[in-house]
C-alpha positions as CSV (number, residue, x, y, z in Angstrom):
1,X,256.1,176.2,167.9
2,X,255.0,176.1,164.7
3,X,251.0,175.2,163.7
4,X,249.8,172.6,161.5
5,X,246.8,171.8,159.6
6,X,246.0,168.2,158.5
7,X,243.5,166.1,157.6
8,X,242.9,162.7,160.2
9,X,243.8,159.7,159.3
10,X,240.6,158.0,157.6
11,X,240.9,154.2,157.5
12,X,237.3,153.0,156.2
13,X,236.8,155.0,153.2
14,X,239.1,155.9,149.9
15,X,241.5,158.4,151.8
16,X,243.3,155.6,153.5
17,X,246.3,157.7,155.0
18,X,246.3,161.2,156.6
19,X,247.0,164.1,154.2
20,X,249.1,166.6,154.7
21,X,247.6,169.9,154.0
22,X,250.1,172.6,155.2
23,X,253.2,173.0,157.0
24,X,254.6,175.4,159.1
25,X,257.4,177.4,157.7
26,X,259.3,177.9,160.5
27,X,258.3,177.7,164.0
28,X,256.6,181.2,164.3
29,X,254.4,180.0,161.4
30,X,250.4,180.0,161.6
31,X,247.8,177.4,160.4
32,X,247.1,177.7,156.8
33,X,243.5,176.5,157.3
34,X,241.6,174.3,154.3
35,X,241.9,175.4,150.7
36,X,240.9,174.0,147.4
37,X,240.3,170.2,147.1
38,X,240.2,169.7,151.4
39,X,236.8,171.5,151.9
40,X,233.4,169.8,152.5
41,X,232.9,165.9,153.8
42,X,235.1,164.4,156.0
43,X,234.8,160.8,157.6
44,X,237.4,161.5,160.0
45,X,238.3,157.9,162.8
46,X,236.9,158.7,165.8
47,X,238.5,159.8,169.3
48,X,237.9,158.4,172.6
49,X,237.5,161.3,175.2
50,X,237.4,161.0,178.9
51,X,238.4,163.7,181.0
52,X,235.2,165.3,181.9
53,X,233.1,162.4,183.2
54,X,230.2,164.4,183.4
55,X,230.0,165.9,180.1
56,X,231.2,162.3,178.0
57,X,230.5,162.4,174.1
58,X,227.5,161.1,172.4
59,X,228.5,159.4,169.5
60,X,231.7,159.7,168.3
61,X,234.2,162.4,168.5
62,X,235.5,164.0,165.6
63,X,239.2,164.8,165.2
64,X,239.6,168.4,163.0
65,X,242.7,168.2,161.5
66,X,243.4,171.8,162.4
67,X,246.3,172.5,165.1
68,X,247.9,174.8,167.4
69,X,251.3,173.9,167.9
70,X,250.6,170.2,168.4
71,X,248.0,170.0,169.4
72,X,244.4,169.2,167.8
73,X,241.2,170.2,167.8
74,X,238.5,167.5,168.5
75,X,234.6,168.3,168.3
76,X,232.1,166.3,170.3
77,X,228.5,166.6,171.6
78,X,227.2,165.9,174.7
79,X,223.8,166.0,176.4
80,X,221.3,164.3,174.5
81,X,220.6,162.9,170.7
82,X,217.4,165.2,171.1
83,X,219.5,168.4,173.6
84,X,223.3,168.2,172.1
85,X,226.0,170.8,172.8
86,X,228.2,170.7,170.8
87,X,232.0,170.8,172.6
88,X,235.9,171.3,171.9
89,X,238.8,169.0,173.4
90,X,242.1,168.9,172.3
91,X,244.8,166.1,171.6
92,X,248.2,166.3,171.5
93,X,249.3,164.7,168.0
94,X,252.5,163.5,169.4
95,X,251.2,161.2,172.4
96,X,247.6,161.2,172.0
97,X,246.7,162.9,175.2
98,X,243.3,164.7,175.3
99,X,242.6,167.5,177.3
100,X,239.7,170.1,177.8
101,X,241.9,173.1,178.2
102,X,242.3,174.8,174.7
103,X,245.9,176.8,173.3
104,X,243.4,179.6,171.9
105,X,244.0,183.7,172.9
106,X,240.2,183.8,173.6
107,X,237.2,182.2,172.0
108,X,233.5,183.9,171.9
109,X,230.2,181.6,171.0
110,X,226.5,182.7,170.2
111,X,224.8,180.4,172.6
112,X,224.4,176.9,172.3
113,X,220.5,176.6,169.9
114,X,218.9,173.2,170.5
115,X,215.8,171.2,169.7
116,X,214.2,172.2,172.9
117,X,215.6,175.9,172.3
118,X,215.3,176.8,168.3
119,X,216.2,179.8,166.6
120,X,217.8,178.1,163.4
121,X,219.5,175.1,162.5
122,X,223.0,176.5,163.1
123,X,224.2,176.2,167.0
124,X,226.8,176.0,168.9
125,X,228.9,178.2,166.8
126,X,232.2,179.4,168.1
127,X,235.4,181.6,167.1
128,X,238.6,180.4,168.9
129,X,241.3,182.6,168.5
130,X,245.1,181.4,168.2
131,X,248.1,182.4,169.7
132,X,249.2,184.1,166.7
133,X,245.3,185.6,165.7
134,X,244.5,182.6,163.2
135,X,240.9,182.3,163.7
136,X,239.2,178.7,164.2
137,X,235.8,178.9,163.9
138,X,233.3,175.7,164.1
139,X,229.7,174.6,164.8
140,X,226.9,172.5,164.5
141,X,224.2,172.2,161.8
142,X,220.8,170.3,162.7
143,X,220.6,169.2,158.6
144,X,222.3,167.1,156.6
145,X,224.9,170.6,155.2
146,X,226.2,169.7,151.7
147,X,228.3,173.0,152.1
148,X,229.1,175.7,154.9
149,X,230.3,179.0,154.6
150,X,232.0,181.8,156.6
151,X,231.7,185.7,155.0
152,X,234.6,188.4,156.2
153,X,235.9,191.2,155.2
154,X,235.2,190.7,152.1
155,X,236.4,187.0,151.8
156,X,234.6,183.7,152.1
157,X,236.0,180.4,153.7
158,X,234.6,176.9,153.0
159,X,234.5,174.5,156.1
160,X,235.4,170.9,156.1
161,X,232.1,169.0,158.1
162,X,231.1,165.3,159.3
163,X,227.8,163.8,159.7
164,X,227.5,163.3,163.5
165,X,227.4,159.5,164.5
166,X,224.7,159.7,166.9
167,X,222.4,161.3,164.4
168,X,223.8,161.3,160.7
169,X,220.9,164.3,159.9
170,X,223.3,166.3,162.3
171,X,226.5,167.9,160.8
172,X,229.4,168.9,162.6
173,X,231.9,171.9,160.7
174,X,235.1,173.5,161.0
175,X,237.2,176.1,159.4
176,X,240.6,178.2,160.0
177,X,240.7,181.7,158.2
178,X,242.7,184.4,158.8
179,X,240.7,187.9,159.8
180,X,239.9,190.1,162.8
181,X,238.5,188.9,165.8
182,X,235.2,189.5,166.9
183,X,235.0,192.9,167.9
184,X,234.1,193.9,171.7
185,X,230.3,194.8,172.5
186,X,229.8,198.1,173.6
187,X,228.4,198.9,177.1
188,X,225.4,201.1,177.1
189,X,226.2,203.4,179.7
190,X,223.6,201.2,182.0
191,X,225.6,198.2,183.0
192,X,224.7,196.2,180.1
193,X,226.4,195.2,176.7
194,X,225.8,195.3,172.8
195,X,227.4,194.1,169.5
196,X,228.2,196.2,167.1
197,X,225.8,196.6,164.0
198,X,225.4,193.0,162.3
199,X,228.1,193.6,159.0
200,X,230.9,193.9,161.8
201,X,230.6,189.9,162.5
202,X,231.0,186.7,160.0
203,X,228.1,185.5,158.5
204,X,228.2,181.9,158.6
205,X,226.1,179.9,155.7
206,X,224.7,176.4,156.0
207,X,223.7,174.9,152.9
208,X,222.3,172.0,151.1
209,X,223.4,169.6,148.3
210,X,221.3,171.7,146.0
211,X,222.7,174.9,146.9
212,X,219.8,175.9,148.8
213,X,220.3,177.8,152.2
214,X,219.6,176.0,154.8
215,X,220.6,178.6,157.2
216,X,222.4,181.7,157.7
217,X,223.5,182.9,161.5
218,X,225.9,185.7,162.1
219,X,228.3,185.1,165.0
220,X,227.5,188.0,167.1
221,X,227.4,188.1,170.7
222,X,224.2,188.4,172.6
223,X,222.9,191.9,174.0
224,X,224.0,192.1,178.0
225,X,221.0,193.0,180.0
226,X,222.1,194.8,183.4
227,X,221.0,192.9,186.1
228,X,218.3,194.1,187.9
229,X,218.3,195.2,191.7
């Protein structure tokens, strides 16, 4: 089944209809992901998500416009306004069914920073891997982001991001890129884990309207200690 990337339909602002952005070729086609004019803000209609009663949203849902086959991804935070973690669910652009359980090969995320945890204003950040090794990638930003970047192989991808209802000084981003995957961490002979050397991972840029870095965070998985006897 082919993938499709498309922005949501947007009925308060000037974007009154949903945009297509790219098609699948034919069905063994991968998403395009965002280029040109689609990158940056987004004031995408909210979602209503249920299925995990003990993990519901705070504040509204956001719809991605970025799909596997059909169906879509949809960000959301729960927890807190002051402890968020920042979640994926996916609905099924055909009858609107939302589930938890994501289409992706594999996924890998730097874990979860919050206000009661802070290393940097990025968190949450995560690599989901398609089917067909597309790679979606998305986060959270605790700033208002006026642009956010992701650096590999030599390339650099803009993401499309929305303020965060609950908090509009909270941004929520996505992206889709093609690319490798992270790499595996190396075990250390001990029964513990690390990444490779940082310039093997995407360096993902937050920044503000100015231009000024906000923050910079590269998605890398996290040293393995063995566990002790």
């Amino acid at each position: 089944m082919g993938i499709i990337v498309r922005r949501a339909a947007v009925p308060f602002v000037i974007i009154a209809a949903a945009v297509l952005v790219g098609v699948a070729a034919c069905a063994a086609a991968g998403p395009t992901g965002p280029a040109g004019p689609v990158q940056g803000p987004e004031t995408p209609a909210p979602v209503a998500i249920t299925v995990n009663p003990s993990a519901l949203p705070v504040g509204d849902p956001v719809p991605t416009g970025i799909a596997v086959g059909r169906q879509e991804l949809v960000l959301y935070f729960w927890g807190t306004a002051e402890q968020p973690y920042l979640d994926q669910a996916w609905r099924d652009q055909g009858s609107g069914a939302v589930d938890v359980d994501h289409p992706c090969a594999g996924g890998r995320a730097v874990t979860a920073m919050t206000m009661g945890d802070l290393k940097g204003k990025l968190f949450g950040v995560t690599q989901c891997v398609t089917p067909d090794g597309t790679l979606i990638e998305f986060g959270g930003v605790w700033a208002e982001a006026g642009r956010i970047t992701s650096q590999a192989g030599g390339a650099t991808v803009e993401a499309r991001y929305a303020r965060w209802s609950r908090n509009p000084q909270v941004t929520i981003f996505w992206l889709s890129r093609k690319g490798k995957p992270l790499p595996d961490s190396v075990a250390d002979g001990k029964g513990g884990t690390s990444p490779l050397p940082p310039e093997n991972y995407p360096l993902l840029t937050a920044y503000d309207a100015k231009g000024t870095t906000i923050d910079s965070l590269r998605l890398r998985p996290p040293v393995i200690e063995p566990k002790s006897a």
